[in-house]
N, C-alpha and C positions, 0 to 999 in steps of 0.2 A: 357315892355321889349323893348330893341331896337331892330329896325327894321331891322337891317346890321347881328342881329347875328340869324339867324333860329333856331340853338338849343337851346340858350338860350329863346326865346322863348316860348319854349316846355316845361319849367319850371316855376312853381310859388315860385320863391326866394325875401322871404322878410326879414327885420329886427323888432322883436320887443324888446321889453324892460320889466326888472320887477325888482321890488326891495329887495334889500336885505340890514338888516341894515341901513335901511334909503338912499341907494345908488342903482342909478341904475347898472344892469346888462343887457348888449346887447346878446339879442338870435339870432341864424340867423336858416331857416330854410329853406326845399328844398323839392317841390313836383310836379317829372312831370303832367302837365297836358294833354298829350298826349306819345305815344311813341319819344323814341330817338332815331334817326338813326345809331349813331354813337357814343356813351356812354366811349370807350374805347380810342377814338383817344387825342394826347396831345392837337391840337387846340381848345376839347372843355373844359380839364380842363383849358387851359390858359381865354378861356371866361366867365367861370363859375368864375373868381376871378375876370378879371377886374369888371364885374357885380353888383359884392361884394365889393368890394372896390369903384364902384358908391352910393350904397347902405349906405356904410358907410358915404361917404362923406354928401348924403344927410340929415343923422340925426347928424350931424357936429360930430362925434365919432373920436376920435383923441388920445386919450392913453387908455393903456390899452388892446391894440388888440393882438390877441393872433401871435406868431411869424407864419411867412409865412411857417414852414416844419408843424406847426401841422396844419396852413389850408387849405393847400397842400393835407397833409394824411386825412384830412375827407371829401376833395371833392375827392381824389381818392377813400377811403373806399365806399362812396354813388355810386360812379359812376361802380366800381366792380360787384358793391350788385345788380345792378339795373333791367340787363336783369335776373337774378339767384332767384329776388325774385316774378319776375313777376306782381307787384303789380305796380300801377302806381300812388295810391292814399295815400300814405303813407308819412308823412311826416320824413324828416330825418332834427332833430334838434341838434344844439351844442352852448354850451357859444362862440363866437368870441369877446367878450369884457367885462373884467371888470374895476372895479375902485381896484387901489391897495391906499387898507387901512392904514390907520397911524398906528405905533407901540408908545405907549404911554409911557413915560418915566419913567426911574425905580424909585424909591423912596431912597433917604440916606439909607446908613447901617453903625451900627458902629462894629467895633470885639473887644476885651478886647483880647488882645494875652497872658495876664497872668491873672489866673481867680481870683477871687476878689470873689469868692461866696464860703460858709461855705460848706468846702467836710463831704461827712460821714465818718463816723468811718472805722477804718479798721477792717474788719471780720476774729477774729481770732479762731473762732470755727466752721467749715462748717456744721458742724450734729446738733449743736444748737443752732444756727445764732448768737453764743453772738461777739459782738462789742466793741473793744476799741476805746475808744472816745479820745483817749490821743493823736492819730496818725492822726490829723487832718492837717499835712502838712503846716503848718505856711510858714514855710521857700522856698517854694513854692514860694512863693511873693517877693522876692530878686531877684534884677536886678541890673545889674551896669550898668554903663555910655555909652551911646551908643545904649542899647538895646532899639528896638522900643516896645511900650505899645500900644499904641490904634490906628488902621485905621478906617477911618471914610471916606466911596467910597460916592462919591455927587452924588445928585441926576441928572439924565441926563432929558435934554429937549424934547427926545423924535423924531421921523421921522414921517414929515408930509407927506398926504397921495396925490393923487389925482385921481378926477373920471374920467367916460370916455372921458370927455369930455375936460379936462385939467385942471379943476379946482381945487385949493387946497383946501384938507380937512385936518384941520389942526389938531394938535397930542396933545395930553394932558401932561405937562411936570409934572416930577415925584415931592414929594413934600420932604422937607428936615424937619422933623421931629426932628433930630438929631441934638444938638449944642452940641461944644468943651467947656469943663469948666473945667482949668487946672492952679498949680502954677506954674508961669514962673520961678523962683527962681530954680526949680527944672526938671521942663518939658520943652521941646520947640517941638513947628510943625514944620511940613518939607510939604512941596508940592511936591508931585509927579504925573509920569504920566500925564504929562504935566495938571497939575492941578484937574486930575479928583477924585487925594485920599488927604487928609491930614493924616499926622501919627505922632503920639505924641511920640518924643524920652526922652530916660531918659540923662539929663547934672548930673548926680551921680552917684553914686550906693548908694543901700539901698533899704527898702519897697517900696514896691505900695500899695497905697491907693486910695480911692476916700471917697471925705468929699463930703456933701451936700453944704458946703457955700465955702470950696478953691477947690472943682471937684479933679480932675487926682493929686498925687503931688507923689515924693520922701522923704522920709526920713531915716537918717541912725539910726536911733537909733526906738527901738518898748517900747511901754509903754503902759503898763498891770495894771489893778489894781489887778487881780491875777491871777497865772496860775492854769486851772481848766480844766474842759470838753468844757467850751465855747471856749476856745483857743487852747489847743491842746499843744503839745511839743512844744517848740520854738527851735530849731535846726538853727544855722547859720552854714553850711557844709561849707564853706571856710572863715571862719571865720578870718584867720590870715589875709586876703585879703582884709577885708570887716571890716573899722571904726564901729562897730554896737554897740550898748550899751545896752541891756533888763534891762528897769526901771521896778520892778515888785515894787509898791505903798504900797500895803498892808496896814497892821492897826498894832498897839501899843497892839493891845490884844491879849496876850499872850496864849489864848484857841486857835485862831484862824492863821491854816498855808496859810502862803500867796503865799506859792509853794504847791498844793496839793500832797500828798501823790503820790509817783509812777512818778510824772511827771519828766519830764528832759528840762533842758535851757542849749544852746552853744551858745557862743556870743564870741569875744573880751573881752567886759566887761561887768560884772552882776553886779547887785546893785538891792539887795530886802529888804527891810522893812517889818519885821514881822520874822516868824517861816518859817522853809522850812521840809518838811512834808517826815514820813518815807519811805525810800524806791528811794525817789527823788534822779536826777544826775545830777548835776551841773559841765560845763568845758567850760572855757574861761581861758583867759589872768591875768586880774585883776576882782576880786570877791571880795563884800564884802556884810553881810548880819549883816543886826540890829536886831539880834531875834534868835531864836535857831538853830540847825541843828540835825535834832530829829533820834532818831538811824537808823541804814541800808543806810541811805541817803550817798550820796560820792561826795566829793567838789573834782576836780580836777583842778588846774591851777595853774599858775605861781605865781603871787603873792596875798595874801590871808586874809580878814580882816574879824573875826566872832566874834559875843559876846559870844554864849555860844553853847558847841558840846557837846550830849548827844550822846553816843553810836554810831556815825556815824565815816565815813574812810575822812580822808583829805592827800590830796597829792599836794606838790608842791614844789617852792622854797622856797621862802620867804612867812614864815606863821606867821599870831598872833591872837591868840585869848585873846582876852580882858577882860574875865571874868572868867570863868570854861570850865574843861573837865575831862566829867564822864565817865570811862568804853568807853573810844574813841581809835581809834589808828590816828596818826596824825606823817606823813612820809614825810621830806622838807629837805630842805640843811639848812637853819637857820628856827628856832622855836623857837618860844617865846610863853609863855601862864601864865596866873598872879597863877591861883590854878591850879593844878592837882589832877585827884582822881581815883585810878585805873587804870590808862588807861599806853598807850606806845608811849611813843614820840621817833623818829627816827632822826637824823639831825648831818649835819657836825658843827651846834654849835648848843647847845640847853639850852635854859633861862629858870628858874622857877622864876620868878621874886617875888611871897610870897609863896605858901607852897604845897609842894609833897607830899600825902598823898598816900602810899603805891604806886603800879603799877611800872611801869618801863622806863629809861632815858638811850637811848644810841647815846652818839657823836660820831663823828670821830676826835675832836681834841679838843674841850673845851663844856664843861657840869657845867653850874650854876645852883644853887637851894639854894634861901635866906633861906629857911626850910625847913626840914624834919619834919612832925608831924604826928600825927595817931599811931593807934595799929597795923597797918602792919607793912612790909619793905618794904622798896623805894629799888630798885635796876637800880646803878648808875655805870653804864659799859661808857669806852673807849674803842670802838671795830669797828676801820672802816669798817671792811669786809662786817658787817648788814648791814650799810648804802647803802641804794639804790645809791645815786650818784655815790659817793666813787665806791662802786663795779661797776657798769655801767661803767668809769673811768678806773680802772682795767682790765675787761673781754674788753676794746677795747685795750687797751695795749696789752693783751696775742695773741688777733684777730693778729694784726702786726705784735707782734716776729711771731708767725706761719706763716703769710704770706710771711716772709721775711727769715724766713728758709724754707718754702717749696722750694722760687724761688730759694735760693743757692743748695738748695739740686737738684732742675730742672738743673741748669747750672754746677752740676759738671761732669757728662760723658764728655759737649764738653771741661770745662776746661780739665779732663786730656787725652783726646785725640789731646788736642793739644802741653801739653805737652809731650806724645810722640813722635810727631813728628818733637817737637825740640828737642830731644835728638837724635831721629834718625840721623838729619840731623847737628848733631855736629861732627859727622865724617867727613863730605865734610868738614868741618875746619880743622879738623884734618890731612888728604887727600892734603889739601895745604900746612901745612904747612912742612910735608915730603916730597913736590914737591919741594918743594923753598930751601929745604937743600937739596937736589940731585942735582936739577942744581945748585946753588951757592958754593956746599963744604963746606959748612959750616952749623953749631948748631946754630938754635936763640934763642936767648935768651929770659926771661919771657916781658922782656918792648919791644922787636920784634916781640911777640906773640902779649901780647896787641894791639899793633898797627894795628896787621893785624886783627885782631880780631874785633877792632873798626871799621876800613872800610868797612869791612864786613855789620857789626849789623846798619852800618847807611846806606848802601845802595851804597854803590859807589866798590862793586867787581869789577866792568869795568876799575878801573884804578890800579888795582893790576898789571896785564900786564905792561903797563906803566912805570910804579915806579922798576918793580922789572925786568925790561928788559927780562918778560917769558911768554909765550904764554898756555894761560889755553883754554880749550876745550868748545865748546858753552855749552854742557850737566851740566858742573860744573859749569859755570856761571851763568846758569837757577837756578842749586840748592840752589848756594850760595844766589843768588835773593830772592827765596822763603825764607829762611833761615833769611832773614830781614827782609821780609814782616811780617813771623809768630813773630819771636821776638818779631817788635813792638805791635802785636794783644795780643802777651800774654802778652804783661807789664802791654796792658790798661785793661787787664780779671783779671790779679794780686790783679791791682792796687781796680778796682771794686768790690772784691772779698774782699780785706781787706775791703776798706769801707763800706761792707755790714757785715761782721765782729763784727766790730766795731758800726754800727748803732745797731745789736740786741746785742750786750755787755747792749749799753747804754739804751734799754727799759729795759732790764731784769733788769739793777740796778735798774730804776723805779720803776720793778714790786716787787724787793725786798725791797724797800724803805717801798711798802704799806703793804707787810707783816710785818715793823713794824713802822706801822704809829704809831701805837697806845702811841710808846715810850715819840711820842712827845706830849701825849695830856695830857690837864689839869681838874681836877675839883675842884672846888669853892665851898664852904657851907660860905652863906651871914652871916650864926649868929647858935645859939641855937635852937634845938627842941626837942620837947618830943618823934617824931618816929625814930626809926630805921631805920639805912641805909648800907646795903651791895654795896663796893663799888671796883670794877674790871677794870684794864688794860688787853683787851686781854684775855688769858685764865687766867691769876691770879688775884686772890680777896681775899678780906680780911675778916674778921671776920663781922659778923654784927655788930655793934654798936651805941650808942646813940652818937651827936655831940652836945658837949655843948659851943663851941665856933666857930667864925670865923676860917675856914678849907682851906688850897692848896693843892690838892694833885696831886699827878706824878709819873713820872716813873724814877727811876735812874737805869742808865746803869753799872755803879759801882757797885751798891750793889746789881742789877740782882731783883730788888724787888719796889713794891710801897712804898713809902714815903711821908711825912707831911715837906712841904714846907713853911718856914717864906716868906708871900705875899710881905712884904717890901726887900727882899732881892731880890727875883727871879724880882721884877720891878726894881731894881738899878742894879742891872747885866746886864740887857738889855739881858735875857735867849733869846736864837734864839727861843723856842718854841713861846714866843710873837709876833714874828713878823708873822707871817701865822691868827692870830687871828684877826678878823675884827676889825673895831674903838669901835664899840657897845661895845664885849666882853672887849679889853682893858678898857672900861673906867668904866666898873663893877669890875674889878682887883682891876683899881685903890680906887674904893670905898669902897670895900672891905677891900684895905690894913689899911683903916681907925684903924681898930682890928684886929691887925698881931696876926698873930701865935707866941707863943711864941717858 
């Protein structure tokens, strides 16, 4: 101890060492070896530290020391305790020094921010846990351009450490595990965070995948070899938005459906090979399927290419089926289908292009059928009203006039409250012009009146004075003012008033038109059959009977009745009913009229 300090003296204060983790730890520790005189006064906690801090110096300790407030509070806590505990052999020990350890670096991580793993079924029985596998969220996997797909955080180097003595112990840097494996064509990285993430964005929209030999990629189109339990519905929910295409591959074997039963596809466009299975719902844009569409199933879309419909609902615009349709209903603006058998085709033109076998055919403007054959009756209506479109079409026509007589009906109180008020204030005209014959002596005449009349209604009463050398009152000036203002307000309410008028005159003709649209439609029989056909404009039809030759029939407004039209005639007349008929429909006329009617 040094010689200069007495108290310290009276103290056995040493430093020793022990290890932790392979690192030393500086202990410091404090035992009077006699009494202290003076334990509470500051000069001897200021000695008890330089002491310490000799102490330190000599086992070269240099980081790591604990800050000067907590070695402050435990030389003050010792020095408190000391006459209280009476003990003078006791040692009072504390850490004054460690080594601050390295923190070791994290390891790569990557995230998939859209998951790419097979979800379960959705549970749609709680009490008997059964499971539809069909809801397995496909569409899940749809991203457009821009969205980010995968972060991939680097692995960090890690904070080296050092002992008490200053020396570095160095940090173990984290290890990267993780590589990016991605098509450029479709994906690209971005660096962020000043490089400590890369994040894989999508340059498309369409799927997420990952391949084992192209990694991360986009594609807009999905392709199945069939839709089953391992896929799940394929659902494109913004479909109109999203180029996407569901290739379902399928097989040529006609046992086997390449859309399972029950399931459902949304895309843009479908294209399946094989059978598409009972129950199944199909809706896209353009669909076409090489194989059947087996009953309860329901095609919905735009435009529509099948080979054969057993028992199923087809809805669209533009439909063809290329082969048969058994006990089907099949609802479009134009339809075309080679056989029919039972079933009911809906359409603003609709083709039988070889033979009707009983069921039912209704247009809204031209209806062909090269045959009628079978032991039924074919029934072969022109009746726009059934037409989905057509009516659609209509009920937005009827939406208008109402909304367009509600609004007139809204704006007649202020129309005739303002009419009122110019009637009222046709007296203050009146009122001038008995002033101007009082002071003048004299009658004016009707082209006197006019004139004053028109200065009036254009706004210039301020120069009536003037002109007619007589002083009018500000009150009557004011009125006559007003008196132009409303004038011109009412002309343009008039004026608006007709034109709205006139706007629901001309839906209503519209809407009248399509109550008898039917007048102007046409049906066609390409040749001879052995079935019966009942054939109707509207509410009137005619007998059943056999057609043994190429048929035109119509509606004549003359005769108030259906009639048998010479085809070569109604074409060289150039009937305005041909021109509303597609190119298709015309050039069936025209082939037709090959074997006119006689």
């Amino acid at each position: 101890m040094n010689e200069n300090n007495p108290e310290t003296d009276k103290l056995d204060l040493f430093i020793h060492l022990e290890e932790h983790h392979g690192h030393d730890v500086a202990l410091l520790s404090i035992r009077p070896n006699t009494r202290l005189h003076a334990p509470g006064a500051p000069e001897t906690r200021q000695l008890v530290i330089e002491e310490i801090n000799r102490q330190l110096a000599a086992h070269h300790i240099v980081a790591g020391i604990v800050v000067a407030a907590e070695l402050e509070h435990h030389i003050d806590s010792y020095l408190a305790g000391y006459l209280r505990r009476g003990s003078y052999r006791d040692f009072y020990t504390f850490r004054i020094a460690q080594p601050t350890l390295p923190q070791p670096g994290s390891d790569s991580s990557m995230q998939e921010l859209i998951s790419l793993e097979a979800k379960p079924g959705r549970i749609v029985d709680e009490r008997t846990g059964r499971i539809d596998f069909r809801d397995l969220g496909f569409s899940d996997k749809l991203v457009h351009e821009g969205d980010d797909l995968v972060i991939l955080t680097h692995a960090t180097p890690g904070i080296h450490g050092t002992d008490i003595r200053g020396r570095k112990i160095s940090a173990a840097a984290g290890r990267e595990p993780h590589r990016l494996k991605f098509d450029r064509r479709s994906v690209r990285a971005e660096k962020r965070d000043a490089d400590r993430r890369t994040v894989l964005v999508a340059t498309r929209s369409g799927f997420f995948y990952r391949d084992e030999v192209k990694g991360y990629f986009v594609d807009p189109d999905v392709l199945v070899q069939a839709v089953d339990f391992t896929t799940g519905n394929i659902r494109i929910r913004d479909y109109s938005n999203v180029d996407t295409v569901i290739k379902v591959e399928g097989t040529d074997n006609i046992l086997y459906d390449s859309v399972k039963p029950g399931f459902a596809l949304k895309a843009r466009e479908i294209t399946v090979k094989g059978n598409v299975g009972r129950g199944a719902v199909l809706e896209g844009d353009t669909i076409t399927i090489v194989g059947i569409v087996d009953p309860d199933a329901r095609i919905i879309g735009n435009h529509i290419r099948i080979d054969k419909v057993v028992g199923a609902h087809i809805e669209g615009i533009d439909i063809q089926i290329n082969r048969v349709v058994t006990n089907a209903t099949i609802v479009g603006r134009r339809v075309q289908v080679q056989t029919c058998t039972t079933s009911q085709l809906f359409g603003i033109e609709v083709m039988v292009h070889k033979e009707l076998h009983a069921g039912t055919a209704t247009a809204g403007t031209f209806l062909y059928c090269n045959r009628i054959q079978g032991n039924g009756t074919a029934h072969l209506h022109i009746d726009p009203p059934r037409i989905p479109a057509l009516r659609a079409e209509q009920e937005l026509l009827e939406n208008e006039r109402d909304r367009a007589v509600s609004l007139l009906e809204r704006q007649a109180p202020q129309r005739r409250d303002k009419e009122r008020l110019h009637t009222e204030l046709e007296h203050e005209i009146e009122l001038v012009f008995g002033l101007v014959e009082r002071e003048k002596r004299l009658a004016l005449n009707d082209r006197q009146r006019i004139a004053i009349r028109q200065l009036i209604i254009n706004g210039h009463a301020d120069d009536l004075g003037p002109r007619l050398d007589l002083t009018f009152s500000a009150l009557t000036l004011k009125r006559l003012q007003t008196y132009h203002l409303l004038h011109r307000e009412l002309l343009d309410i008039r004026r608006n008033h007709a034109d709205q008028e006139a706007a629901i005159a001309t839906i209503q003709q519209h809407i009248d038109d399509f109550e008898r649209l039917y007048t102007r439609g046409l049906v066609a029989i390409g040749g001879p059959g052995n079935g019966e056909a009942r054939i109707a404009f509207g509410a009137r039809e005619l007998a059943p009977r056999r057609l043994h030759e190429a048929t035109l029939f119509g509606w004549s407004d003359e005769r108030k009745q259906i009639v048998r039209y010479p085809l070569n005639l109604v074409l060289a007349s150039r009937d305005p009913r041909l021109t509303t008929l597609s190119p298709q429909a015309q050039e069936i006329l025209q082939r037709t009229a090959a074997d006119p009617v006689s």
